[in-house]
C-alpha positions as a printed NumPy array, in Angstrom:
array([[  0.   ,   0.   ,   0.   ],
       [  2.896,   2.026,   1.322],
       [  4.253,   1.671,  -2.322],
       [  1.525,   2.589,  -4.458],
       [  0.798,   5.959,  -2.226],
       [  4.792,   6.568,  -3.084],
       [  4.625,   5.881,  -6.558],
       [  1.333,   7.933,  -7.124],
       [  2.875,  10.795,  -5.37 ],
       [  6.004,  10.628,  -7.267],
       [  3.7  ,   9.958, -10.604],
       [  1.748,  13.425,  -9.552],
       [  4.916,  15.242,  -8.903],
       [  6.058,  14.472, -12.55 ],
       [  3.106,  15.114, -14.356],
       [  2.888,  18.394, -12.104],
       [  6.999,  19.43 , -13.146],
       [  5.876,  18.396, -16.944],
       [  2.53 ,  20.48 , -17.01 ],
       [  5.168,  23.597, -15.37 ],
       [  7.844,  22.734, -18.027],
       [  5.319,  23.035, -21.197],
       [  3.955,  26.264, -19.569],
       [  7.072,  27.85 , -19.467],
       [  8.482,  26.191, -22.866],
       [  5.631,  28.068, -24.162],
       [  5.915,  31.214, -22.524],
       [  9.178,  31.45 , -23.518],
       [  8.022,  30.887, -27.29 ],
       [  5.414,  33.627, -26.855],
       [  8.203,  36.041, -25.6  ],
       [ 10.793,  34.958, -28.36 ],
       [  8.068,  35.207, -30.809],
       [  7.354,  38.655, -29.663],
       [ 10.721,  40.008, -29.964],
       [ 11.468,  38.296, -33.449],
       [  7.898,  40.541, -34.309],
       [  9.758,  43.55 , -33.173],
       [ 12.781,  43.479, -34.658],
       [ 10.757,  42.646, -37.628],
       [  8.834,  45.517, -37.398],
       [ 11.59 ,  48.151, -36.208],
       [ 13.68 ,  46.601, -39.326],
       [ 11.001,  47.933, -41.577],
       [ 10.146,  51.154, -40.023],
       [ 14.117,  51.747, -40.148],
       [ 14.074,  50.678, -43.793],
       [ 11.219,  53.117, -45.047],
       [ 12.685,  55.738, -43.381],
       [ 15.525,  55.158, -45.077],
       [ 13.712,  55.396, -48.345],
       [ 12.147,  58.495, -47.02 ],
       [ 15.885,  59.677, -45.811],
       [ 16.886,  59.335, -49.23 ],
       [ 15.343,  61.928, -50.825],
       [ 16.993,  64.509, -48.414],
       [ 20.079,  64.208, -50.587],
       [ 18.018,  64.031, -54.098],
       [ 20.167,  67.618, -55.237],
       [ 16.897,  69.112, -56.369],
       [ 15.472,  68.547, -53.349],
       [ 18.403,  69.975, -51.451],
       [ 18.199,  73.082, -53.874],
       [ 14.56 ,  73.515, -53.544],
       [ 14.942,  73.472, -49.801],
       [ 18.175,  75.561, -49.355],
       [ 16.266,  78.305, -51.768],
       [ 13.417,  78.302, -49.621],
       [ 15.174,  78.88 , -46.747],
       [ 17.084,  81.775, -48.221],
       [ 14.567,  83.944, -49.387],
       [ 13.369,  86.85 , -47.163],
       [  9.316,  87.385, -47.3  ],
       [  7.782,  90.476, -46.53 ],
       [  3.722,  89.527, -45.877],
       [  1.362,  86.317, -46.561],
       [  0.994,  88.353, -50.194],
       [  4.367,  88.169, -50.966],
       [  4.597,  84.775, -49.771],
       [  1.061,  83.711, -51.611],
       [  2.488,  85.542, -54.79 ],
       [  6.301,  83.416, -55.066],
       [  4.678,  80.032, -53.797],
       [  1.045,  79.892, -54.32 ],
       [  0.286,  81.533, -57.407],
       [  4.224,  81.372, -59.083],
       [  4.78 ,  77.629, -60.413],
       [  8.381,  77.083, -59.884],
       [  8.102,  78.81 , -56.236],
       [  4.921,  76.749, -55.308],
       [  6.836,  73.731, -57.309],
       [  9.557,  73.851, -54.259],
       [  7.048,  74.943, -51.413],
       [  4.657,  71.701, -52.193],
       [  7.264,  69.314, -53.082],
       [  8.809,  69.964, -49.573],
       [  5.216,  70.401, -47.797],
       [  4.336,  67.231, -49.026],
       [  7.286,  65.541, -48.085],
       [  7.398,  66.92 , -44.926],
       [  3.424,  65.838, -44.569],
       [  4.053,  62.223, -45.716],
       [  6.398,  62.061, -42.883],
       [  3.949,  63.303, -40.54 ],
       [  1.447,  60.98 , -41.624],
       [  3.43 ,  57.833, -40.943],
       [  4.744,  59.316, -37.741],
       [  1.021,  59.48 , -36.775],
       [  0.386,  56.356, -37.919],
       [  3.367,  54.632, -36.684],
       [  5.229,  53.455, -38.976],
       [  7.606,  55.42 , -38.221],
       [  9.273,  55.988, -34.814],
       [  9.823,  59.666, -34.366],
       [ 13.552,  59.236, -32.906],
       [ 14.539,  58.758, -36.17 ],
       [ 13.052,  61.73 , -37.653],
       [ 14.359,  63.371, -35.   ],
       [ 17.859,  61.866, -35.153],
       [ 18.049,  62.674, -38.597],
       [ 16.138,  65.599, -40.132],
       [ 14.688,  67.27 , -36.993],
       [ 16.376,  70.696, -38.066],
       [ 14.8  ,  70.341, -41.883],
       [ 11.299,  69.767, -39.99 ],
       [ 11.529,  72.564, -37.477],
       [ 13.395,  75.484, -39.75 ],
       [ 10.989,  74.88 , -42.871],
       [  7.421,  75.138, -40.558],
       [  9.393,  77.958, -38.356],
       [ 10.025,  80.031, -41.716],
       [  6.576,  79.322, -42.993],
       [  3.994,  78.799, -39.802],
       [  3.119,  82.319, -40.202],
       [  1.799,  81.997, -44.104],
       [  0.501,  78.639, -43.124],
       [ -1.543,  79.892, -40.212],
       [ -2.687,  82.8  , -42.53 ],
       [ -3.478,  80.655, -45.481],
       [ -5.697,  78.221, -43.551],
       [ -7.41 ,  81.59 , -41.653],
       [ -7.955,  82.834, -45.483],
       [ -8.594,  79.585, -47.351],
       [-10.437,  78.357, -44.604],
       [ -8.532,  74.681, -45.6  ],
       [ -7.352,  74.483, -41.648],
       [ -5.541,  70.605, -42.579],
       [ -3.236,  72.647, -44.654],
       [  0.513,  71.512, -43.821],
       [ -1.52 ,  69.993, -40.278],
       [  0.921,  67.051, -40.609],
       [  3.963,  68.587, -40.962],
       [  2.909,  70.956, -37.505],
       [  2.433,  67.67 , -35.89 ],
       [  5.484,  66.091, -36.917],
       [  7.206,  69.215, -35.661],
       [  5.499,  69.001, -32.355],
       [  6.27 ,  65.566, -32.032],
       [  9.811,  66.538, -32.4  ],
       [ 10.002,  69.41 , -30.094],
       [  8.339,  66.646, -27.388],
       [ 11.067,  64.576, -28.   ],
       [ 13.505,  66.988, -27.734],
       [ 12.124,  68.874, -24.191],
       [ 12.187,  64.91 , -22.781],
       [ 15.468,  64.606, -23.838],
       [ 16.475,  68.018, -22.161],
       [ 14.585,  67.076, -19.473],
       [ 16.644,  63.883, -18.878],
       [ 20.049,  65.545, -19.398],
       [ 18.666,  68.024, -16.606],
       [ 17.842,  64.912, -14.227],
       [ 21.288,  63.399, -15.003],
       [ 23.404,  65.787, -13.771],
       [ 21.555,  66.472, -10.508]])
């Protein structure tokens, strides 16, 4: 009797170490599974930014930009005149607008983590709306079209978030 009670306990014991064994065999499939998803997923992220990123050096682009940021505009007429109504001047206003929006877009979305907009073309996002938030605030008043360039304002504040956290840790490290 003594001997069946022993082996039934040890038989109980097993199937109880067995059942905790496949639990956390698959646990720890769940969690490898989980990372292999991320990787997968910050792999693509990294490689359509990189797609994205690529355009920045497209030398039209560059020219288009750098042109932009050189010119020195009086009012929302003179800036409605040279890139609303002028073709080559709205030409390299949209192109970088819509760039700039796309960006926004899958930031919002994302698909994109903002780091790496940040890391990479933060000061492209931030000195094209801070030379043009003016006309774009006074376009949508006029127009009444109050989504115009909305994505590329967002990207920007996403951006300036990132950056006051980041200040805001450098601040916490040193005290």
């Amino acid at each position: 009797m003594v001997e069946q009670l022993t082996f039934q306990i040890i038989f109980q014991f097993l199937q109880t170490v067995g059942i905790l064994v496949g639990v956390y065999y698959y646990i720890s499939t769940l969690r490898n599974a989980q990372k292999a998803q991320n990787l997968q997923i910050e792999t693509r992220q990294a490689q359509l930014f990189m797609q994205i990123f690529s355009e920045t050096y497209d030398e039209q682009a560059a020219k288009s930009r750098l042109s932009l940021a050189r010119v020195e505009i009086a009012d929302y007429d003179d800036w409605y005149q040279r890139y609303y109504l002028d073709l080559d001047g709205a030409a390299k206003f949209n192109t970088m607008a819509i760039y700039l929006e796309g960006i926004g877009v899958l930031v919002k979305r994302k698909l994109i983590d903002p780091s790496l907009v940040d890391d990479l073309i933060s000061t492209s996002v931030l000195s094209f709306l801070d030379g043009a938030k003016g006309f774009v605030y006074e376009h949508r008043r006029r127009t009444n079209d109050h989504d115009y360039c909305e994505w590329v304002e967002y990207l920007a504040e996403e951006i300036r978030a990132l950056r006051a956290r980041r200040d805001q840790e450098r601040i916490e490290l040193k005290t």
